[in-house]
Each structure stands twice: as structure tokens, then as C-alpha cells.
PyMOL CGO cylinders between C-alpha atoms (Angstrom):
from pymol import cmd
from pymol.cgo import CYLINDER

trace = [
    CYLINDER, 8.29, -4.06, 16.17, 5.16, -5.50, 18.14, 0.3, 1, 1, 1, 1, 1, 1,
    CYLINDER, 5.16, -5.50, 18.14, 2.14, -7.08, 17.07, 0.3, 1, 1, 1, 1, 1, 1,
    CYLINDER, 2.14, -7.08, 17.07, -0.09, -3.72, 17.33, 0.3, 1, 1, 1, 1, 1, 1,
    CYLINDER, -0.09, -3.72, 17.33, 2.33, -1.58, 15.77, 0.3, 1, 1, 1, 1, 1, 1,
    CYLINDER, 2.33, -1.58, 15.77, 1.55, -3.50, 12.24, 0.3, 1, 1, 1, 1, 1, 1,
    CYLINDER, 1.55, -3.50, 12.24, -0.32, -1.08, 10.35, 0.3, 1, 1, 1, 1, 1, 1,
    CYLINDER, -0.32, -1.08, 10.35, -2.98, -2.49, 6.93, 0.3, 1, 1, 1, 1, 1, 1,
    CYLINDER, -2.98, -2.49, 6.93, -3.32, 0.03, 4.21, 0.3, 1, 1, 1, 1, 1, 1,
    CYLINDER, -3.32, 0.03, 4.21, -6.84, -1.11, 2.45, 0.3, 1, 1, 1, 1, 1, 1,
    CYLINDER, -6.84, -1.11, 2.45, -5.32, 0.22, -0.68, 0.3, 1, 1, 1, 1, 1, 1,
    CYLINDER, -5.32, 0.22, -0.68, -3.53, -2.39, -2.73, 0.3, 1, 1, 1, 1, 1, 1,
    CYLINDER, -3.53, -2.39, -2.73, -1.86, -2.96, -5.99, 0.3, 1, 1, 1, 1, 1, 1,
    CYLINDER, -1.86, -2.96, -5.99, -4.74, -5.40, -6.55, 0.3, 1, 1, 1, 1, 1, 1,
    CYLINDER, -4.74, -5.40, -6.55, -7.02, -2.93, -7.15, 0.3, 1, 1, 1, 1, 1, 1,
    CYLINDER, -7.02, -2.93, -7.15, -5.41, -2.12, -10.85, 0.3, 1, 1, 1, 1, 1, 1,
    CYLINDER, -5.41, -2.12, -10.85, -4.54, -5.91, -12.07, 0.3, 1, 1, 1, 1, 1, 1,
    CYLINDER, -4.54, -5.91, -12.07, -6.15, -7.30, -14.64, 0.3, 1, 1, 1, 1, 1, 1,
    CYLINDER, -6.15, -7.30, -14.64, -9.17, -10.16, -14.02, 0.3, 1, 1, 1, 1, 1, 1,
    CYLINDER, -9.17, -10.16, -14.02, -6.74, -13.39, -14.60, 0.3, 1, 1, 1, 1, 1, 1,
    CYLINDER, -6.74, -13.39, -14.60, -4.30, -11.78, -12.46, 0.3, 1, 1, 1, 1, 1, 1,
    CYLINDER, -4.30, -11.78, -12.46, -7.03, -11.26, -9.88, 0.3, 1, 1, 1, 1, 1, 1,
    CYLINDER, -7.03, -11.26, -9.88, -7.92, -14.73, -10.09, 0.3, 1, 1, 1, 1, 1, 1,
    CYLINDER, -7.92, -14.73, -10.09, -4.42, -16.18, -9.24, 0.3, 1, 1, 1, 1, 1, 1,
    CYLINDER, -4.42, -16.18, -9.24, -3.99, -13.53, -6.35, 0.3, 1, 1, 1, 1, 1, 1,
    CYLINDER, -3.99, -13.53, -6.35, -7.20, -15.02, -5.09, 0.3, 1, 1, 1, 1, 1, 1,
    CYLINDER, -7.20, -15.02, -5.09, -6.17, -18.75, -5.45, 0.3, 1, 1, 1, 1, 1, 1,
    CYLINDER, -6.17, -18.75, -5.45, -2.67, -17.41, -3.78, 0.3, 1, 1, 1, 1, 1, 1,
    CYLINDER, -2.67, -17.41, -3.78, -4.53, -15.83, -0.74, 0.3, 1, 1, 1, 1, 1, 1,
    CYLINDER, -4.53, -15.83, -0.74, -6.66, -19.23, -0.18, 0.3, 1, 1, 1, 1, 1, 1,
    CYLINDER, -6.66, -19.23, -0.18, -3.61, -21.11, -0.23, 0.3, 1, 1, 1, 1, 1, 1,
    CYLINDER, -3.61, -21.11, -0.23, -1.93, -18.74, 2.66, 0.3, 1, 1, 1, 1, 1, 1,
    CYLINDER, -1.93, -18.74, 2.66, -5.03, -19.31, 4.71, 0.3, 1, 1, 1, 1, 1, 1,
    CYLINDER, -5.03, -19.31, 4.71, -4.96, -22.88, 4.21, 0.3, 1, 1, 1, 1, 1, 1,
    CYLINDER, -4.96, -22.88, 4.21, -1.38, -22.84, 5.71, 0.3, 1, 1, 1, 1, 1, 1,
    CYLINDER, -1.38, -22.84, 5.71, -1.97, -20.24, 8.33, 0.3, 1, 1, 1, 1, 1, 1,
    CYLINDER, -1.97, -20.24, 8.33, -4.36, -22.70, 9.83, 0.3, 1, 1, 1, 1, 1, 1,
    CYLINDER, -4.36, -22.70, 9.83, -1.47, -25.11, 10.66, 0.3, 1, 1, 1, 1, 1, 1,
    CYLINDER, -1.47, -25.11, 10.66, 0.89, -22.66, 11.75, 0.3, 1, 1, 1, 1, 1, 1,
    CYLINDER, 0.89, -22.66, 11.75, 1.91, -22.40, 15.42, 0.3, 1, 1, 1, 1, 1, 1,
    CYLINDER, 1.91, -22.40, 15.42, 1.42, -19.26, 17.54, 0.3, 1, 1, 1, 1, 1, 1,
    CYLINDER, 1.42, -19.26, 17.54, 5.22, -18.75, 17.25, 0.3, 1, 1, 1, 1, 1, 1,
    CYLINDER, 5.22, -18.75, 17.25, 5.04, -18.94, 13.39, 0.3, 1, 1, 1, 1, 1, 1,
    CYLINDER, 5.04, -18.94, 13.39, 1.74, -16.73, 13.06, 0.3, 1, 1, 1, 1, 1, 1,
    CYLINDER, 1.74, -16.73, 13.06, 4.07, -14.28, 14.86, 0.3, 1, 1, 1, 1, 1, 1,
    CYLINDER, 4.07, -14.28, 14.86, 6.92, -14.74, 12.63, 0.3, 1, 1, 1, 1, 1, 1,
    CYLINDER, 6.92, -14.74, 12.63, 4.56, -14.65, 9.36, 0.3, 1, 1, 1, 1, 1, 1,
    CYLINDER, 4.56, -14.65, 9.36, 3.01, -11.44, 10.96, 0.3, 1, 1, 1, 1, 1, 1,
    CYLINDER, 3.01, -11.44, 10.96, 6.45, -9.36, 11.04, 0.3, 1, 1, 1, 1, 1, 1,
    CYLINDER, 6.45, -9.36, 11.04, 7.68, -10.67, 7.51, 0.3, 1, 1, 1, 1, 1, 1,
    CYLINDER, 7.68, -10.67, 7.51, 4.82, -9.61, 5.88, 0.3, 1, 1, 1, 1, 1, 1,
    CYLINDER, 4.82, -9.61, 5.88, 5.06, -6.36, 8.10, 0.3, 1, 1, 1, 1, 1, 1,
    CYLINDER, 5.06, -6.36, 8.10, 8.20, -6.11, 6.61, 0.3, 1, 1, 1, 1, 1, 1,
    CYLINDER, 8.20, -6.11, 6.61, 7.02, -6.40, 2.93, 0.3, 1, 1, 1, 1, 1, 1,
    CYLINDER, 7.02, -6.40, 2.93, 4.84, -4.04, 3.42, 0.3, 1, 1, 1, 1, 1, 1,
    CYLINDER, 4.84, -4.04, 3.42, 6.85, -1.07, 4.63, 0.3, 1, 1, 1, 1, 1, 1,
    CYLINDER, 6.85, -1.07, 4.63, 9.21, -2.28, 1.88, 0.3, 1, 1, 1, 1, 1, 1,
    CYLINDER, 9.21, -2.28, 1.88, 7.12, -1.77, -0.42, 0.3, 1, 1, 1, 1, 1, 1,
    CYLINDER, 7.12, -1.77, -0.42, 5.35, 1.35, 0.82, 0.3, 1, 1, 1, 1, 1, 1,
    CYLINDER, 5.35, 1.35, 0.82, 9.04, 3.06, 0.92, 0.3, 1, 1, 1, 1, 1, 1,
    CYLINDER, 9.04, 3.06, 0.92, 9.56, 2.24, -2.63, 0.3, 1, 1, 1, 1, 1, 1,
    CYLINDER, 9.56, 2.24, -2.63, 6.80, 4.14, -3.43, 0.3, 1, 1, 1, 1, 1, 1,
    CYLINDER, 6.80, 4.14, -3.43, 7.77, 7.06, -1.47, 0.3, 1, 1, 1, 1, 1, 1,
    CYLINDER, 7.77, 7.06, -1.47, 10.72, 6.98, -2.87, 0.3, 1, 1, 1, 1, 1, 1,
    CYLINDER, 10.72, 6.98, -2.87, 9.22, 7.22, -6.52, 0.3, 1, 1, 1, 1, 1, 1,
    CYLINDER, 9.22, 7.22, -6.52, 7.02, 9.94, -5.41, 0.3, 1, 1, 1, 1, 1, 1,
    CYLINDER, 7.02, 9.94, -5.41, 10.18, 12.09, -4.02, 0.3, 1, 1, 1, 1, 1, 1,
    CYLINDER, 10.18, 12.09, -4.02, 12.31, 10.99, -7.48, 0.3, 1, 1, 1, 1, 1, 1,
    CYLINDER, 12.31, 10.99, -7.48, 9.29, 13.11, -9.35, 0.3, 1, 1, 1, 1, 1, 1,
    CYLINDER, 9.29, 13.11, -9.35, 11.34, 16.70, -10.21, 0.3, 1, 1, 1, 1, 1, 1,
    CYLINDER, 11.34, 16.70, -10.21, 10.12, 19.57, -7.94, 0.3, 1, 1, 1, 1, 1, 1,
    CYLINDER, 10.12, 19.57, -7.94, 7.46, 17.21, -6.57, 0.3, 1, 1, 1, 1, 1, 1,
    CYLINDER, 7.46, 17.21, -6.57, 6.87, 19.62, -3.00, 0.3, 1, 1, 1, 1, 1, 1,
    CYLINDER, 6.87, 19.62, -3.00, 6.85, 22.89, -4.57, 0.3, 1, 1, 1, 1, 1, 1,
    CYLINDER, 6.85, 22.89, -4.57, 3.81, 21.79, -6.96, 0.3, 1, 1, 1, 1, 1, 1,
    CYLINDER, 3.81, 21.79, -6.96, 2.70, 20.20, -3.48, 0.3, 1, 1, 1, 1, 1, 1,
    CYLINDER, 2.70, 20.20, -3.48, 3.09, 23.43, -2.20, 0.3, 1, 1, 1, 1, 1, 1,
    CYLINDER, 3.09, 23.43, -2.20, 1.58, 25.61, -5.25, 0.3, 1, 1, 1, 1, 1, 1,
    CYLINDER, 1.58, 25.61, -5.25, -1.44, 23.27, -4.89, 0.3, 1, 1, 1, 1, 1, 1,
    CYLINDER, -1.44, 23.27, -4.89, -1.83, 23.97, -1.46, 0.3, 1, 1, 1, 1, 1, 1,
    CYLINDER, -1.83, 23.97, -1.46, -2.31, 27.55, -1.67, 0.3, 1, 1, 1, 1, 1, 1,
    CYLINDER, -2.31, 27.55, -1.67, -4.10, 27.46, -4.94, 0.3, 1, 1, 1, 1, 1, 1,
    CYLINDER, -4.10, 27.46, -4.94, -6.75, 25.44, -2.90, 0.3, 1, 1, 1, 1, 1, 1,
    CYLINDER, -6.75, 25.44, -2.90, -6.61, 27.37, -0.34, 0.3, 1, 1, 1, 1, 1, 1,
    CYLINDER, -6.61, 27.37, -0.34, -6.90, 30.63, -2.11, 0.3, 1, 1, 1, 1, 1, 1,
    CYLINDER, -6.90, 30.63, -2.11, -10.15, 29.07, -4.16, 0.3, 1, 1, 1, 1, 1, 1,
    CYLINDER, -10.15, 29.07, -4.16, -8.15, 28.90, -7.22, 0.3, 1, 1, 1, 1, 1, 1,
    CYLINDER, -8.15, 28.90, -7.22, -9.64, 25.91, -8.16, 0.3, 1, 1, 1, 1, 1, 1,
    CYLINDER, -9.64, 25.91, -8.16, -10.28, 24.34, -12.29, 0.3, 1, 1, 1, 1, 1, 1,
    CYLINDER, -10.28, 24.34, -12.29, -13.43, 22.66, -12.76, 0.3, 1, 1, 1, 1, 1, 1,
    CYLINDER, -13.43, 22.66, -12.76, -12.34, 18.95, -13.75, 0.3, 1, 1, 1, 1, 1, 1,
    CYLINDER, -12.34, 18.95, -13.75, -15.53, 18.37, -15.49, 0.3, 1, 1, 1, 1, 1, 1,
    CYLINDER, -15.53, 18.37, -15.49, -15.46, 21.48, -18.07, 0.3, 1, 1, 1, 1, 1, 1,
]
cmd.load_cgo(trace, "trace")
């Protein structure tokens, strides 16, 4: 792994905490940035690919619940055509 292969998803599991959760994931985040200013080049690089790391880890759990969900592609499927047919349900009705 390189330094530009390190993808960000903006989506993250902070958008569904609660306010005094959001709070000490702020205070957290200050803290990092309060030690990445010390760091060396050579540790930025190594913080970089650990947190790289975490990330795909946790992005393959997730996948992995999403394939655990029982005939998960053929509703994937059925959805596909349906949408694509114009079989659509009004959500608001």
C-alpha cells in the first residue's frame, strides 16, 4: 500500500451517535491532531497506513454483514429490474 492508494469514505459511524458521544469523538480527534503535530514524517507515514488499515477493516466487516443478510443479491437483483421496468412504490403514499 502507498500513500495515494488510501481511500476516505465521508460517511462515518459518527453520523448516527448520540450528542455526548459526539462530543468525546470530537475531544478524541483534537487530541490526534495535537499529536500529529509532533510526529515525524516517518511516523505520519506509519499513522497513515494503520489507520488505512482500520478502515478497510472495518469497511469489510460491513460487507461481510451485508452478504450474511439471506438472499441479499437476488432482492438486489429483483430491485434492479423492478426499477428498471418502472415498477416503482411511491414512498410517500
Amino acid at each position: 500500500m502507498t500513500l495515494t492508494d488510501v481511500e476516505v469514505n465521508p460517511s462515518t459511524p459518527e453520523d448516527f451517535l448520540d450528542s455526548e458521544t459526539l462530543v468525546q469523538v470530537d475531544l478524541m480527534q483534537q487530541k490526534i491532531q495535537q499529536y500529529l503535530q509532533t510526529l515525524s514524517v516517518e511516523n505520519l507515514k506509519m499513522i497513515l497506513e494503520f489507520a488505512a488499515y482500520l478502515s478497510d477493516k472495518e469497511s469489510e466487516k460491513a460487507t461481510q454483514e451485508i452478504r450474511a443478510i439471506p438472499n441479499i443479491m437476488e432482492h438486489l437483483k429483483e430491485a434492479e429490474m423492478d426499477l428498471q421496468s418502472g415498477c416503482l412504490i411511491d414512498w410517500e403514499s
